[in-house]
N, C-alpha and C positions, 0 to 999 in steps of 0.2 A: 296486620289484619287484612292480605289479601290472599285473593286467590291467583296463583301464580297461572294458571289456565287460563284466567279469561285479562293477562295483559296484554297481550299483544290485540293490534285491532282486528285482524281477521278472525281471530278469536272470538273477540267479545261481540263479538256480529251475533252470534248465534246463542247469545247467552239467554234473550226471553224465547227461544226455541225449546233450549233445556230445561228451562225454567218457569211452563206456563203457568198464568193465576190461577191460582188454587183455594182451599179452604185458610190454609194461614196467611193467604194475602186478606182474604176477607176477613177474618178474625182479627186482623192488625190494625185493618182500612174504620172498622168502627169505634175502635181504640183512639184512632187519629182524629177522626172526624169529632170525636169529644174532646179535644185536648184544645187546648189554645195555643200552645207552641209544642212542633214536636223535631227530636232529633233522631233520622234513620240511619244508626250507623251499621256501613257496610250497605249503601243501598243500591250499588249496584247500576243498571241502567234507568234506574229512580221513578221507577211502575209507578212505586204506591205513593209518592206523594205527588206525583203527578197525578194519579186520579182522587188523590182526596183534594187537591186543589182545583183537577174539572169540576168537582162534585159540589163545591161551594166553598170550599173552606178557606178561609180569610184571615186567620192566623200566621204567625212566623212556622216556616217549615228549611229545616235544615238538612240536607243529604249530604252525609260523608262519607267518603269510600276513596281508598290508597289508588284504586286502578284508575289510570288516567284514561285507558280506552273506553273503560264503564262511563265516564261521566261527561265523554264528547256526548256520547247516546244520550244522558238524562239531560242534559242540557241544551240542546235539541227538541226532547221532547216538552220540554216545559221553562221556558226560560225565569218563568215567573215563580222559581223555587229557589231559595240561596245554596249553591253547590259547591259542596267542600272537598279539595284533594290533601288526603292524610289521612290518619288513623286519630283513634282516641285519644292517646297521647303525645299526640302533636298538638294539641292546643290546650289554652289553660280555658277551663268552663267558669260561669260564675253565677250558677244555681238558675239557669235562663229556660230551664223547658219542662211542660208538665208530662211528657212522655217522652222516653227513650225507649226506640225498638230494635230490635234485629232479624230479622227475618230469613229465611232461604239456609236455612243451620247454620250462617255468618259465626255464631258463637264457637264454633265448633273448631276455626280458626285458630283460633287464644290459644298455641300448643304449649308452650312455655310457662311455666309457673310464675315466672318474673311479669313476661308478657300480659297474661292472664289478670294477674295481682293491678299491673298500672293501668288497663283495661279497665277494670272494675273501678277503682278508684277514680276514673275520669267518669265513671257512667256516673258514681256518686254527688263529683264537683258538678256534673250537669244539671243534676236533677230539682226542680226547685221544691220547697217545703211540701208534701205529699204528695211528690212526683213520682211516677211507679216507671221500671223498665220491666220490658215481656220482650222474650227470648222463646228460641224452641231447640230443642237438641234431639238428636236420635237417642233412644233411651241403648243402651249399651248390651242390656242383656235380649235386645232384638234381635243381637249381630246383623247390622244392614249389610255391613263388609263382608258378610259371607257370600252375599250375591254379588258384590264386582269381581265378576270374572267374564273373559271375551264371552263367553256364550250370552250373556246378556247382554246385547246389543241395543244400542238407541240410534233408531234413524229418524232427522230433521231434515227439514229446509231450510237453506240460507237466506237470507234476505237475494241473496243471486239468482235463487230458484234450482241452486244446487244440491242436490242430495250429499248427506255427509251423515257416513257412521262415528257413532260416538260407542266407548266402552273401557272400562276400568277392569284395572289387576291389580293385586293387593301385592304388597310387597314384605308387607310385614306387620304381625297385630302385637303390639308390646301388651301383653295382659289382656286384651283388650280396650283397653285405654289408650295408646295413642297407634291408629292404624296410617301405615304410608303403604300410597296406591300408586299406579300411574291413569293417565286419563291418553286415550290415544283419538284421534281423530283422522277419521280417512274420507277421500273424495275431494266434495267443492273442487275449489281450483287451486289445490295446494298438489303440486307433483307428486309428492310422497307426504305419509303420515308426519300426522303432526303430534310428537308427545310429551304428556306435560307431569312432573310428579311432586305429588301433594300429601300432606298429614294433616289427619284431623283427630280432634282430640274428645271422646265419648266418659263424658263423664254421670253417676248414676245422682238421683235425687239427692240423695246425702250429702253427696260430694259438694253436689254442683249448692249447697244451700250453705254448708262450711264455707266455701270462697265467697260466698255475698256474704254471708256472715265476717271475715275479716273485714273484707272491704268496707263496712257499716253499712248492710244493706239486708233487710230482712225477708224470706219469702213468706207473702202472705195468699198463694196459691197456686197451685201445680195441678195438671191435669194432664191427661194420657191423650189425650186427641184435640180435633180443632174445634171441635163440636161441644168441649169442655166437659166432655166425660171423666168420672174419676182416673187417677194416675193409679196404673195397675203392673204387677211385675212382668206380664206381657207385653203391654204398652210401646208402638213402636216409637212415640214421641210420648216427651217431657217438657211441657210448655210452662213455663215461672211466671210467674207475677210476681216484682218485689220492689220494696220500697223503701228509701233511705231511711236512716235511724238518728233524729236530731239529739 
């Protein structure tokens, strides 16, 4: 469960560049700020529990994320959060937290059926007695991948003060279900581009409620936006709420 783009350190420099807070950081932050204990896997340069922890929260807060470059950053920005290196199934859970999230399409990762399967299952061993996990996915029949192409360019700033383009190409949409891109980076103070290539896996409402369903894990609500509007066949997101089945 990582993103191969943002291992390296010079990389993951620019990760809350690409990544600024948005409406699902917020949607997640008041999620958090209820929960007594919460675990963000895949949390990246660890934003949100670091501002639910400015924000008062007093609780256990756990950040797991495979990228060692992501978590020099979260650990840095908040030492006062417990930060984990590895994925889900690296470690045995024992029912210790009342929220599991993911944020930033983190889910979307899971490309493997196997992967996916033990994934799930560790969200479960996480979760204590009506503990819910909320996720969000690109809804599939969006086609987001239709727009990584170079013409769609993203320019940021480095923490250097370097300008650097950022821009994907698709390499290949299996059905639509699992697309492989590349992500290219040019400028800052890298001599020549830098390219990195990733699969992400778009799976639709049904789908995606089938796998929490094996896993014992049931959806008790799905919405199309962050604003928790209904989930509609337009919809470019699919945000889940769902919760273990004792």
């Amino acid at each position: 469960m990582v993103d191969r783009s943002f291992a390296d350190l010079s990389l993951a420099s620019l990760y809350d560049a690409l990544h600024p807070w948005g409406p699902g950081d917020e949607f997640c932050l008041g999620l958090v700020m209820a929960a007594g204990s919460v675990l963000d896997a895949g949390c990246g340069t660890g934003r949100l529990l670091a501002r639910a922890r400015a924000a008062g929260h007093r609780g256990r807060l756990t950040g797991l994320d495979p990228a060692a470059a992501l978590l020099v950053q979260a650990r840095r920005r908040e030492p006062g959060v417990e930060w984990v290196l590895g994925d889900l199934a690296s470690r045995a859970w024992g029912g210790e937290f009342e929220l599991v999230v993911m944020t930033g399409h983190t889910f979307q990762v899971l490309v493997g059926e196997d992967e996916l399967r033990r994934a799930l299952s560790s969200v479960r061993a996480a979760l204590a007695p009506g503990g819910r996990f909320v996720f969000g996915t690109r809804n599939p029949a969006a086609r987001a991948w239709s727009r990584w192409t170079p013409e769609h360019v993203r320019r940021v700033v480095g923490p250097d003060g370097r300008a650097v383009r950022v821009w994907r190409e698709v390499e290949g949409a299996a059905g639509g279900e699992r697309v492989t891109f590349t992500t290219t980076f040019a400028g800052g103070s890298w001599p020549r581009p830098q390219t990195c290539r990733s699969t992400r896996r778009f799976l639709a409402a049904d789908a995606l409620a089938r796998s929490l369903g094996r896993a014992g894990l049931r959806v008790t609500e799905q919405f199309g936006d962050w604003e928790r509007g209904p989930l509609r066949p337009d919809s470019h997101e699919i945000i889940t709420v769902a919760e273990s089945v004792r």
